[in-house]
C-alpha positions as CSV (number, residue, x, y, z in Angstrom):
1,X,91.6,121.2,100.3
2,X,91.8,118.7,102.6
3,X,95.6,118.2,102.0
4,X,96.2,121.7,102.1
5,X,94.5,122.0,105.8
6,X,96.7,119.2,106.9
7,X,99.7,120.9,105.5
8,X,99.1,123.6,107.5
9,X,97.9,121.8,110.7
10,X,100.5,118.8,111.5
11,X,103.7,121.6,111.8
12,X,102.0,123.4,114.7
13,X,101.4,120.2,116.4
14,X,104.8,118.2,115.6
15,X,108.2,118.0,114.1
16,X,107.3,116.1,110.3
17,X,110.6,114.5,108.6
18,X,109.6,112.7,105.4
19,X,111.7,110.5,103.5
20,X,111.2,108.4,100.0
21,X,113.1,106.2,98.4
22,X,111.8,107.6,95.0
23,X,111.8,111.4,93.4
24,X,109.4,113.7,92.6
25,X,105.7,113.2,93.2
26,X,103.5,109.7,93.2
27,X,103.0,108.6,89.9
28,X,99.1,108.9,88.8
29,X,96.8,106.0,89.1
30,X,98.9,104.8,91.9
31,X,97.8,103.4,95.5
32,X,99.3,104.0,98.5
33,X,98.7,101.9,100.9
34,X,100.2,103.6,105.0
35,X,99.6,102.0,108.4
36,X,96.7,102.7,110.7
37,X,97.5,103.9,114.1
38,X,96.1,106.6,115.4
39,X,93.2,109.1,114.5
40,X,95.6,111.6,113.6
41,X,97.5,109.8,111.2
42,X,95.8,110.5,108.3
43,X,96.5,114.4,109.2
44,X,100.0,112.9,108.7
45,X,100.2,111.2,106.5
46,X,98.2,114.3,103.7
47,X,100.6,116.7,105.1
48,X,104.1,114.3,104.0
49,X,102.3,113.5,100.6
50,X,101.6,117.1,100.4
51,X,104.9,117.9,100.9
52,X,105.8,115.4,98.2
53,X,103.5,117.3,95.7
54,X,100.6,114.6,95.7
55,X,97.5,115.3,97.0
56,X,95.3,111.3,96.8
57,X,91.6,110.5,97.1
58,X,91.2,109.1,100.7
59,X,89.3,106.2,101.4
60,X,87.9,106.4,105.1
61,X,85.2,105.4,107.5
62,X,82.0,106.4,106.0
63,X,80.8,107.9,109.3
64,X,83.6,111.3,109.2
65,X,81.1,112.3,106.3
66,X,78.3,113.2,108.9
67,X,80.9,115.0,110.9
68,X,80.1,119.2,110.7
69,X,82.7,120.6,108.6
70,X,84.8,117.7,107.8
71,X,82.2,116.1,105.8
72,X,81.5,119.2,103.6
73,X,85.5,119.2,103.2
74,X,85.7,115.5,102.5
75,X,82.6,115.3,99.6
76,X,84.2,118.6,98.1
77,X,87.3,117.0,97.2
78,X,85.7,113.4,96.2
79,X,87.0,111.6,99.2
80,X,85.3,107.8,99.0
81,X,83.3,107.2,102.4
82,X,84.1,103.3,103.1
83,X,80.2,101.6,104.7
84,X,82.5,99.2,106.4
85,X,80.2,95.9,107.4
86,X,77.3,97.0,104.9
87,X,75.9,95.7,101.7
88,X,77.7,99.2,100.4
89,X,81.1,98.3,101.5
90,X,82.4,97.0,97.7
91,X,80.8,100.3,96.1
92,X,83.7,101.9,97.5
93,X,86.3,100.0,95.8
94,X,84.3,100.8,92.5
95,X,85.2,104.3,93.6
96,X,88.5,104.4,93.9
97,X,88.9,102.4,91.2
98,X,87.4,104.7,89.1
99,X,89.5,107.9,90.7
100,X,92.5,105.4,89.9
101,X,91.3,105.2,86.1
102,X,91.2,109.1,85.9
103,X,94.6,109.2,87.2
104,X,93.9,110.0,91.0
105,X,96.4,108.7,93.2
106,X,94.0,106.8,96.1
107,X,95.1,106.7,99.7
108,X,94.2,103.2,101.3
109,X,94.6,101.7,104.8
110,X,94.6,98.1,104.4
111,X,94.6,97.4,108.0
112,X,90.6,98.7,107.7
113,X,91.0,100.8,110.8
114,X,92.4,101.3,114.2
115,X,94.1,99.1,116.6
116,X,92.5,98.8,120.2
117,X,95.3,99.5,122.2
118,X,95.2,102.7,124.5
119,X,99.2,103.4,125.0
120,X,101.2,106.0,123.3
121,X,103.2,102.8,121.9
122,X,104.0,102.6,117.6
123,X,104.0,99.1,116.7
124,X,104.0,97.5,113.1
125,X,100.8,97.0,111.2
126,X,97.6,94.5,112.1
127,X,97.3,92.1,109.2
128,X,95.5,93.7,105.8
129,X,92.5,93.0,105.0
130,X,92.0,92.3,101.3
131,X,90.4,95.6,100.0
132,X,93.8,96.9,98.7
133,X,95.2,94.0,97.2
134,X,91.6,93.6,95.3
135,X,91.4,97.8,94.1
136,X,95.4,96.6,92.7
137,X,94.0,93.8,91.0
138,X,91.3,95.9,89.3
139,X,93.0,98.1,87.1
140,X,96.8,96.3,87.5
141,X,97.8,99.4,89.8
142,X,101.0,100.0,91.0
143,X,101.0,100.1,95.0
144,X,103.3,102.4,97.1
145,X,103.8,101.4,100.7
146,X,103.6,104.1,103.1
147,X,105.0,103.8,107.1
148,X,104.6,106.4,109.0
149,X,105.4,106.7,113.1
150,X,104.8,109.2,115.9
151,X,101.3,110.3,115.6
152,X,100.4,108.0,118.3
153,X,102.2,110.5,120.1
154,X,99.5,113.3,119.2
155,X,96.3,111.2,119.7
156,X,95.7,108.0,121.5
157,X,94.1,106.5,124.4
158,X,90.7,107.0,125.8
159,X,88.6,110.2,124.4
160,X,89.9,112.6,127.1
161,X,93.6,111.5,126.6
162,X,93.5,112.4,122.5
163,X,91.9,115.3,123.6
164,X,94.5,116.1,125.9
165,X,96.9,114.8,124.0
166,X,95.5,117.1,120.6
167,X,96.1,120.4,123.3
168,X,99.2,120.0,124.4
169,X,100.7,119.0,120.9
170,X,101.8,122.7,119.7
171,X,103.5,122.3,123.0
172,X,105.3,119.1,123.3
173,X,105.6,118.9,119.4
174,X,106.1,115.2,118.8
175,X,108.5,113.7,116.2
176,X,106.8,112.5,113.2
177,X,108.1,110.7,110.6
178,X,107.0,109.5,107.1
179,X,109.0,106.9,104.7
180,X,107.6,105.9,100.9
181,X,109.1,103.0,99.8
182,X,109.5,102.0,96.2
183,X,106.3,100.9,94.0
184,X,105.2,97.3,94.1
185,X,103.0,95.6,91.4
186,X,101.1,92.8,93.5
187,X,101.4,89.6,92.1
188,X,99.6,86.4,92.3
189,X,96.7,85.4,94.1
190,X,94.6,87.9,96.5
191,X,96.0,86.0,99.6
192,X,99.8,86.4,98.5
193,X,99.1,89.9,97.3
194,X,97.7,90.8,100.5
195,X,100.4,89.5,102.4
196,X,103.3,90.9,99.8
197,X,101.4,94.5,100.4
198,X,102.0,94.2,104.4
199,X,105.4,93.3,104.1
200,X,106.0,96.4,101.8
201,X,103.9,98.4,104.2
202,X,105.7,97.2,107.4
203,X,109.3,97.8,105.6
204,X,108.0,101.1,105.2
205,X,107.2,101.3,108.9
206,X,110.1,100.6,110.3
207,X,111.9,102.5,108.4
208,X,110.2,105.3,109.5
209,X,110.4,103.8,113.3
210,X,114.3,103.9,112.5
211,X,114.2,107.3,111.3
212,X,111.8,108.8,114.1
213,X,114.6,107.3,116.7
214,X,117.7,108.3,114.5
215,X,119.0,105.1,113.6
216,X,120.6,105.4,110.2
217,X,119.0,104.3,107.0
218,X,120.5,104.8,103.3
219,X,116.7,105.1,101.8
220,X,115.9,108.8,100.9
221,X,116.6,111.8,102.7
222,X,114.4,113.5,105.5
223,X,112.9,116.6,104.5
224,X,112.1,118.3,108.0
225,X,109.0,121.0,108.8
């Protein structure tokens, strides 16, 4: 459900291109792991893997499960609510691992949420935290880097501004775009996996930053809204 609502939303409120440099939809059992950058992204990001025929188990700040609506929406469709600085924070990666196991693809941010600038600016990804290399590790998942660019453009900035910035969307209607790159198996220890999944992720990014600005690329072709 929650993909489908996303599918819906993000064409009203900006031009979506998505390019991947694989066919067909995400394998199952399969993570991917996208950059973190604004509270819309995840809208974003759902509707370009919707469009790609995959529809993953997010993970996600535990505290959009008390939001009205949302949270009925996000238990329906076994979403895994992250208790990010609690006791309960690992339960989560028994979660997903466990949606990965029955052949859910899982949807990960390994940045472990936001960055704290307020400007409209896209900028490549914070350093990972070790969540997603760990969930990998589990069950010997592969891991599909995700960039995606431009929804800074619909949210960021103080409250009033992603307000403001949410209302004036359908009008300004912002260029988004979303790249896959090609699945990774992380190798080694946790520390070199970590860092080998944010290099994959940050390809991915700048990818998309290449495509959202026109420069040419040779991986995949942009499927437009």
């Amino acid at each position: 459900m929650l993909s489908r609502i996303a599918s819906a939303l993000v064409p009203a409120l900006g031009r979506l291109t998505v390019t991947s440099e694989t066919a067909g939809p995400i394998a199952p059992g399969s993570i991917v792991a996208a950059n973190h950058s604004s509270l819309a992204d995840p809208a974003v990001v759902l509707a370009a893997l919707h469009r790609l025929g995959t529809e993953p188990v997010v993970m996600a700040t535990a505290g959009l499960w008390r939001t009205p609506v949302l949270g009925n929406v996000l238990r329906a469709g076994g979403h895994i609510p992250v208790h990010r600085g609690t006791a309960r924070a690992a339960t989560a990666l028994d979660a997903a691992a466990t949606a990965l196991a029955a052949g859910r693809v899982v949807l990960i941010y390994g940045e472990g949420g936001l960055p704290k600038r307020r400007d409209s600016r896209d900028t490549q990804p914070a350093a990972f935290r070790t969540g997603l290399a760990r969930l990998a590790a589990a069950g010997a998942a592969p891991v599909v880097p995700l960039g995606q660019c431009g929804a800074r453009r619909l949210t960021s900035g103080n409250a009033a501004k992603q307000l403001a910035g949410l209302a004036t969307a359908p009008l300004r209607r912002p260029a988004l775009h979303v790249h896959l790159g090609a699945p990774l198996h992380l190798e080694g220890d946790i520390t070199e996996a970590t860092a080998a999944a944010h290099r994959a992720v940050t390809a991915a990014w700048r990818t998309a930053e290449q495509r959202l600005h026109g420069a040419p690329h040779p991986a995949g072709a942009a499927r437009p809204a």
